[in-house]
C-alpha positions in Angstrom: 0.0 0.0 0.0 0.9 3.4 -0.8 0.3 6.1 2.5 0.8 9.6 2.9 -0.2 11.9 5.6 -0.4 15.5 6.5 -1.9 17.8 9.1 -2.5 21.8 8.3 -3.6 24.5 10.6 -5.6 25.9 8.0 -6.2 29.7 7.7 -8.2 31.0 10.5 -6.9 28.8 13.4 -3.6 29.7 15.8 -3.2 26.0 16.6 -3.5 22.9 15.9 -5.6 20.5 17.8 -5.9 17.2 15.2 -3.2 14.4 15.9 -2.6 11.2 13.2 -0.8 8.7 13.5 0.0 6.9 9.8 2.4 3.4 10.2 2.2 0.6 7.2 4.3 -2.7 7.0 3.6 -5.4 4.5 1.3 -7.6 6.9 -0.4 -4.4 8.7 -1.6 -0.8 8.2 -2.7 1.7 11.3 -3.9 4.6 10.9 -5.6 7.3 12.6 -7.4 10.6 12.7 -8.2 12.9 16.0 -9.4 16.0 16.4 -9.8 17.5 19.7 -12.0 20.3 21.1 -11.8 22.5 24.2 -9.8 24.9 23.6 -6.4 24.7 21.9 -4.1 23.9 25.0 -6.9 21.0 25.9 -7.7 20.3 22.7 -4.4 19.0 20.9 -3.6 17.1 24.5 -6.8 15.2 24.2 -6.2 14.3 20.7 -2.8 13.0 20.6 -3.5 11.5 23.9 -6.0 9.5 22.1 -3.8 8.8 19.0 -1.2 7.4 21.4 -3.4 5.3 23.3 -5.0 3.5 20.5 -2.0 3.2 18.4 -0.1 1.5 21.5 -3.1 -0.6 22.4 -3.4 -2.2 18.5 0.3 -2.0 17.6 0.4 -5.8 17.6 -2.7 -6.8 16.5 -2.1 -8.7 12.7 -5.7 -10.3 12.4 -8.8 -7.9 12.0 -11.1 -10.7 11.3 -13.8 -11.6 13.8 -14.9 -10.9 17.4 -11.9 -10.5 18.6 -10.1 -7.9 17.1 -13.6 -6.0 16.5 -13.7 -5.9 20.5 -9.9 -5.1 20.9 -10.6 -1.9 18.8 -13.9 -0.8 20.6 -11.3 -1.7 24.1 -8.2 0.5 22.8 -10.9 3.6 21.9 -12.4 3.1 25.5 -9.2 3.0 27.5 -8.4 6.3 25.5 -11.3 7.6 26.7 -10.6 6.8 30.2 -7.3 8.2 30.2 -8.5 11.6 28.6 -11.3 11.6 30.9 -9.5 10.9 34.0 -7.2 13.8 32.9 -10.0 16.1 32.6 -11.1 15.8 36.6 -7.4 16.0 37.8 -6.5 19.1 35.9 -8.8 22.0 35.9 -7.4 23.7 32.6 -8.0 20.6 30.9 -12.2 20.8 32.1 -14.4 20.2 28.8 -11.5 18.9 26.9 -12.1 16.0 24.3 -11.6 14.7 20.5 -13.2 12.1 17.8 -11.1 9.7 16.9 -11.2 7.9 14.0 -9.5 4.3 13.2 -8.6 2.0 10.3 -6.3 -0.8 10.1 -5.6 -3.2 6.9 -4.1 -6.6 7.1 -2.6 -8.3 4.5 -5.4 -11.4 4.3 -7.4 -8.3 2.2 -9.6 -7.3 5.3 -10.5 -4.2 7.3 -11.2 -3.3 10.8 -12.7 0.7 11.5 -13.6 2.0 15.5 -15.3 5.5 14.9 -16.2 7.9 17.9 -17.1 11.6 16.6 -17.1 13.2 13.2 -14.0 12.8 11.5 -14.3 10.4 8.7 -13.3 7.1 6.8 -14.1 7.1 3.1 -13.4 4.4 0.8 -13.0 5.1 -3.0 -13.9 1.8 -5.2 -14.2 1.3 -9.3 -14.4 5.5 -9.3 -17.1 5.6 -6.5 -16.5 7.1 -3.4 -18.8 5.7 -0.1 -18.2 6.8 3.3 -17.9 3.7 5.7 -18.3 5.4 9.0 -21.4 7.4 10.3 -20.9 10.9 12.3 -21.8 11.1 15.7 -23.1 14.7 15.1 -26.6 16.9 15.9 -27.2 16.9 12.1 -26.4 13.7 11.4 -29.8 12.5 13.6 -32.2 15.7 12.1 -31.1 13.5 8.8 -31.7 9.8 10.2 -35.2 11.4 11.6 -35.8 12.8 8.1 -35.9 16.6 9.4 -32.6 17.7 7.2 -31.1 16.9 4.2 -27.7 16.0 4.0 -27.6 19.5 2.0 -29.2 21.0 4.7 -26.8 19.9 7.2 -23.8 20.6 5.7 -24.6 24.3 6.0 -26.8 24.3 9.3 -25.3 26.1 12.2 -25.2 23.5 14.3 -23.5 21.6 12.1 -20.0 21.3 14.0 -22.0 20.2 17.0 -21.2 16.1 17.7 -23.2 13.9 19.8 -20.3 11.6 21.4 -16.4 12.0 21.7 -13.4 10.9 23.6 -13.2 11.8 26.7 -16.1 13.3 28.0 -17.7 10.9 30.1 -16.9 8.2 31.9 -18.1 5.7 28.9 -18.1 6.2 25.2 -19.5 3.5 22.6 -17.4 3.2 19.9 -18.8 2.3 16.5 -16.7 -0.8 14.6 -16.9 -2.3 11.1 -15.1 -4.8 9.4 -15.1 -5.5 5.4 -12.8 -6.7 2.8 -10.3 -4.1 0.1 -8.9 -5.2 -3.0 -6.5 -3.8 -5.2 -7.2 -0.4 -6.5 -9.2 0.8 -3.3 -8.6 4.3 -1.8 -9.0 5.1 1.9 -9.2 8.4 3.1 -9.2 9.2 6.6 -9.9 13.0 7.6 -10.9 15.4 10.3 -13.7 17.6 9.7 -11.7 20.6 8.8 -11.3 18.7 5.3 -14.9 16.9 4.8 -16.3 19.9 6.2 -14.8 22.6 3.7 -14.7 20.0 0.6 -18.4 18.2 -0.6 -18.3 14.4 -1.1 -18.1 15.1 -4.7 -15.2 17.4 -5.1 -12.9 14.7 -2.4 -14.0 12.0 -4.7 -12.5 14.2 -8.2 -9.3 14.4 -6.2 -9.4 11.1 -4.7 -9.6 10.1 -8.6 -6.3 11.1 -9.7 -3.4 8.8 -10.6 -1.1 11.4 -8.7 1.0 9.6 -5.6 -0.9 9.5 -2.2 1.6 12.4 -1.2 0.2 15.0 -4.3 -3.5 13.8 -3.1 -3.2 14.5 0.2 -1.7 18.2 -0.5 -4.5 18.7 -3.3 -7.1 17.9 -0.6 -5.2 20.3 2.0 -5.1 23.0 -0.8 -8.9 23.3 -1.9 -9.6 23.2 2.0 -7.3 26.2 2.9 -8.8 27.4 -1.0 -12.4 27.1 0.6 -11.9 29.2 3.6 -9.5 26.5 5.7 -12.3 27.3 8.9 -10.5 24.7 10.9 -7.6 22.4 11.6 -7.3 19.4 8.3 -6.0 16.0 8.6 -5.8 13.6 5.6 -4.8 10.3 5.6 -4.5 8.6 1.8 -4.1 5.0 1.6 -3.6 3.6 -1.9 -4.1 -0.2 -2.3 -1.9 -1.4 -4.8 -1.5 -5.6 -6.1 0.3 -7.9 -3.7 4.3 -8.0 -4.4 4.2 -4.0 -4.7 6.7 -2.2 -2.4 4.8 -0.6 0.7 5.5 3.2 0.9 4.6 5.5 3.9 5.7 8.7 2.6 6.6 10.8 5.1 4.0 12.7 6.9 4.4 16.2 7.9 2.8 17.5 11.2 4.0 19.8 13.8 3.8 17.4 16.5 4.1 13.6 14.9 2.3 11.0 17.8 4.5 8.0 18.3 2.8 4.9 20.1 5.4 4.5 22.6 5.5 8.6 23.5 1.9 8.6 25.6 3.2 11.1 27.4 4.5 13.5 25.1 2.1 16.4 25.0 1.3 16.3 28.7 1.6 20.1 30.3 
């Protein structure tokens, strides 16, 4: 598989509160997208936090069929959640503080595991259609189920930045999982909202589209965010599924604070 990664401030924001986390070999691929909220010294604590966590948690896991794993990744998305939360009652600046996270590993027997708490989002690109696997946790997001928006409708609604679960704060969270199969020729995307949130379905899929590397995608899809009025933090993760015997390539990703499984501590204040 062919990865690349990137993180941008965008234009209005001082900071950056999204952390990713982007590893491939040739029997495993982790990847993940959080964005935190509560403030930008709570915020990018809670979400790199969570990246760490969950990246430590699954770093070993090579089979993403069955029960199993599927409970593993709600677990590791939980224990995140914990930690953050546990964080937020011991440390008064840190009050309110909390972030989406978003999941996907591939192993090499052509199946995928996803754990989804929040908005950010996992699309998957397939035969020049573009789907998006997981569901957002959001206010607008149930006016659609309940038939009271269109999806139109709640792209541009002001509540529309408003979600309905995250990381971190309470002492639960329910973590959404999937599992399916990829075959050569897929394209994952993995982004915060300050990407699907600036860029419509149909404009991610055009650039989603192009035989560029995964590297030239995910600075297109960076560009015509920042181009759109760049509102809020973007995160992109591209993951290009090529035939078996093709060299893996994690290009390297560019972030202003990289989160590294075995660092949980990092970011801490």
């Amino acid at each position: 598989m062919h990865v690349a990664a990137r993180s941008d401030v965008g234009m209005v924001r001082s900071g950056n509160e999204d952390s990713f986390y982007a590893h491939s070999n040739k029997d495993v691929g982790l990847f993940i997208v959080a964005d935190g909220m509560g403030g930008h010294a709570a915020g990018e604590v809670a979400s790199e936090m969570a990246v760490q966590i969950v990246a430590r948690e699954l770093g070993d896991l090579q089979n993403v069929e069955g029960e199993i794993p599927r409970n593993r990744m709600a677990t590791s998305i939980q224990d995140a959640n914990r930690a953050i939360y546990e964080r937020t009652i011991a440390e008064s600046d840190k009050q309110g503080m909390g972030t989406t996270v978003s999941v996907l590993m591939l192993a090499d027997s052509g199946k995928w595991l996803i754990g989804q708490v929040g908005d950010s989002r996992i699309y998957l690109l397939r035969d020049g259609a573009l789907s998006q696997i997981t569901k957002d946790h959001s206010y607008v997001q149930e006016q659609v189920d309940a038939g009271l928006l269109t999806p139109e409708q709640a792209r541009y609604h002001p509540y529309s930045n408003v979600i309905t679960r995250c990381v971190g704060a309470g002492e639960e969270v329910e973590a959404d999982t999937f599992q399916g199969e990829f075959r050569p020729g897929d394209v994952f995307l993995v982004a915060s909202d300050g990407l699907t949130g600036m860029v419509d379905d149909r404009r991610l899929q055009q650039l989603l589209l192009s035989r560029a590397s995964a590297g030239r995608i995910v600075d297109a899809l960076i560009a015509e965010a920042n181009y759109r009025g760049g509102l809020d933090n973007i995160t992109a993760i591209v993951v290009q599924v090529v035939p078996t015997g093709s060299a893996a390539s994690t290009e390297t990703p560019t972030q202003e604070s990289p989160a590294l499984p075995d660092r949980p501590d990092s970011q801490r204040g």
